[in-house]
N, C-alpha and C positions, 0 to 999 in steps of 0.2 A: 437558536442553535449556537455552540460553543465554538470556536477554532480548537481543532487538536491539541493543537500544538501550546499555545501560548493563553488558551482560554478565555479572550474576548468575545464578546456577543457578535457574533455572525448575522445580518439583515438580509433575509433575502431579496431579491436576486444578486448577489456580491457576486461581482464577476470570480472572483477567486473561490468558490463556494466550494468544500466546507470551511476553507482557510479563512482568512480575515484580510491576509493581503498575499502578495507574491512571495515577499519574503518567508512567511509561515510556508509555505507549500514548499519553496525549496528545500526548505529544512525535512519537512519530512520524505521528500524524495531524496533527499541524504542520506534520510536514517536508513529507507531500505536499500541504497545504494552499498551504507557500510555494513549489510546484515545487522544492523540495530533490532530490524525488526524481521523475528521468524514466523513461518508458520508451523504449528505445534503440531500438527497432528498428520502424522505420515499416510502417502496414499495409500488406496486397499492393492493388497498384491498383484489382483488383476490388471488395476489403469497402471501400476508402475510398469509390467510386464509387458502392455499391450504400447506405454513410451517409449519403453524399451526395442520393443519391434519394429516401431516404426523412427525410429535414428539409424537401425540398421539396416532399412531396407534403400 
């Protein structure tokens, strides 16, 4: 296995697994902290509707 991030060989069991160490992991908990990373593909009408219900309930 790769690290994401930085692309070194990952050994399993790494504690840091799939990272390669801690530093790789924060980083990518950065990226999705800065909206680096999206998810592409919008919910179906229904589950946005039925989030939607239930924020307002």
């Amino acid at each position: 296995m790769r690290c994401p991030i930085c692309k070194k060989d990952v050994v399993e069991p790494a504690p840091f697994a799939p990272f390669c160490s801690d530093r790789c992991r924060l980083i990518d908990l950065g990226n999705w902290a800065s909206g680096a990373y999206v998810v592409s593909t919008p919910l179906p009408s229904s589950e946005s509707e039925k989030i939607e219900d239930d924020l307002d309930a």
